[in-house]
N, C-alpha and C positions, 0 to 999 in steps of 0.2 A: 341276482348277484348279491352276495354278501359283503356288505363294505368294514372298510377293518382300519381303527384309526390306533397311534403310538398310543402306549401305556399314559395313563394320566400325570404321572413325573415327570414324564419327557414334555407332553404339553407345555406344563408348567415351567419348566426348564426353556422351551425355547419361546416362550411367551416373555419370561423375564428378559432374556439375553435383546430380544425382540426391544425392550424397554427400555434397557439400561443403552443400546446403540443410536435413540430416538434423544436421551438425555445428554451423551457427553458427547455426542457425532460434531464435530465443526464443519457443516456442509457452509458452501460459499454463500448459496442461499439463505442463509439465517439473515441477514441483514437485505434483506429484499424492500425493507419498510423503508433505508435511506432515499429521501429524493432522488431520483434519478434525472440526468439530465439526456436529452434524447434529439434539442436541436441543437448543437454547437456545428459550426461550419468547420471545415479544415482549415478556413484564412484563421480565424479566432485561434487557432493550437500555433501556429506559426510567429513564432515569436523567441527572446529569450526569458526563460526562467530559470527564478530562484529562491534559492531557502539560506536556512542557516551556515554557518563554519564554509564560508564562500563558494557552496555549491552553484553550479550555473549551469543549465540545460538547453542550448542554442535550437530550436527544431525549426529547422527550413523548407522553405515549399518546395522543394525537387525531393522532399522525407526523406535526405540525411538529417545527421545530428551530431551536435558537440557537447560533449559531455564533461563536468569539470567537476569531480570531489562529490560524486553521486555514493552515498549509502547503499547496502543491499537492504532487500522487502522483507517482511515481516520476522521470521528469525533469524535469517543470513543477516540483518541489521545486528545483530548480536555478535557477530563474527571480527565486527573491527573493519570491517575493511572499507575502503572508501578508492573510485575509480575514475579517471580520467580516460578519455578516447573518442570515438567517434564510430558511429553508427547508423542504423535508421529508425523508424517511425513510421505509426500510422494511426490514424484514428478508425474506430473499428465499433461495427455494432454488434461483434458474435459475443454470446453469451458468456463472461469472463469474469474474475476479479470477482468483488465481493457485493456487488449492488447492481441491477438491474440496467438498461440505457446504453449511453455509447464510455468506450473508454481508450487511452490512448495506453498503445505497446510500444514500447522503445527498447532496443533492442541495441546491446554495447557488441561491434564486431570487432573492432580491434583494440586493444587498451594500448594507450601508450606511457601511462603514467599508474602508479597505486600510492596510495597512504595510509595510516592508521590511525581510526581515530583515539582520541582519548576518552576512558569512560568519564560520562557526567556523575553526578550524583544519585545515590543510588543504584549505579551502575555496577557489576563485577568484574574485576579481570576477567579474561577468557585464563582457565587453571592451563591448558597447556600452551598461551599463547598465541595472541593472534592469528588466527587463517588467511592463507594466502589471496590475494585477490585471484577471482579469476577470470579468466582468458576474452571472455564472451558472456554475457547476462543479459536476461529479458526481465524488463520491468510492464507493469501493467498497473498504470495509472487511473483512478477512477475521479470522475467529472462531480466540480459540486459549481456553483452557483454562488456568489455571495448577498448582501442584502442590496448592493448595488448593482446585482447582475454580472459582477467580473467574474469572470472565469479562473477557477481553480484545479490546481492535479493533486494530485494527493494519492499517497499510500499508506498500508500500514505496516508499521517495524513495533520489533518484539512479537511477543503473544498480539496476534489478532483480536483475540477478544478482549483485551486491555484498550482497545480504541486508540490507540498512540496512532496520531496520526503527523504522516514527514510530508509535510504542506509545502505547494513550491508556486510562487505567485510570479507575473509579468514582473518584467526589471523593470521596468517604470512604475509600478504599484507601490515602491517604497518599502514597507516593513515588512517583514518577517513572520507570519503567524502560525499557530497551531490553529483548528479548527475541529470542531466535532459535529462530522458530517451531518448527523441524522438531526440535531439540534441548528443547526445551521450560527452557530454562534463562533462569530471571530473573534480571538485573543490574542494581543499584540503578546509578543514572548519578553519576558523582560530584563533579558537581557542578549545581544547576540551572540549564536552558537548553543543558545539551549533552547533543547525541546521535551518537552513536560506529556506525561500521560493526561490523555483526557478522558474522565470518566463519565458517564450519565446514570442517571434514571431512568427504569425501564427496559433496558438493556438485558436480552435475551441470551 
């Protein structure tokens, strides 16, 4: 049997394409190096949390949720909009999010409130104006660890691979930080209501 393979252009043609999909792909898996955190209990997630411009995320052990002036994830955080309501939650070890380990889904079912943020610095209008909040939103938090062992949620807004990470600490933890997961370095924010891209070294 005679074997017969595409002209040597085409080769080369899908060997490139092959290439250049390897180079600019943003698979989730790219950040597989961040710590992953793999024993946190459910009592440990149950609690309220918070971040900047008085967000607050109430998650209680029967996995509803309260949600108060929550951002959207990576570029819907670009969208403006900011939501209040109530939902559920769960911590979960299926393969998700952008780092290996366990991560928490919180899940807005009903909104009873929206706002808009203001852009920080740096920031652009949105040209044709803010986006509506909407109805129902799943968020998908990933687990880091800090140098004291407290447990943090954190996601990323804007470009993903900007590392901007929207950090949301216990209400009894006090301040406010950004964090860059993969470096495990806390940075108080300095001032409330802003949060600052965080860049590193080596960063794929």
């Amino acid at each position: 049997m005679v074997k017969t393979y595409p002209p040597a252009p085409v080769r080369r043609v899908v060997a490139l394409l092959a290439g250049l999909l390897v180079l600019v792909g943003c698979s989730p898996r790219m950040y597989d190096e961040v710590p992953a955190v793999r024993d946190a209990k459910r009592a440990e997630i149950v609690d309220s949390w918070r971040s900047a411009d008085s967000t607050e995320v109430t998650l209680r052990a029967d996995g509803t949720a309260v949600i108060r002036l929550l951002d959207g994830q990576e570029f819907d955080f670009d969208d403006s909009w900011r939501v209040s309501g109530t939902g559920r939650w769960k911590l979960t070890d299926e393969r998700t999010g952008w780092n290996d380990g366990q991560h928490v889904r919180l899940t807005l079912t009903s909104r009873t409130a929206s706002a808009t943020r203001t852009p920080g610095p740096g920031e652009l209008e949105p040209s044709a104006g803010p986006e509506p909040a909407p109805e129902t939103y799943t968020w998908t938090f990933e687990l880091q660890r800090n140098d004291k062992k407290r447990l943090l949620l954190y996601f990323f807004f804007g470009d993903p691979d900007s590392r901007s990470a929207y950090v949301l600490e216990r209400a009894q933890a006090g301040s406010t930080a950004v964090t860059h997961p993969a470096a495990g370095v806390l940075r108080p924010l300095s001032r409330p209501g802003e949060r600052q891209p965080v860049t590193a070294s080596g960063t794929r």
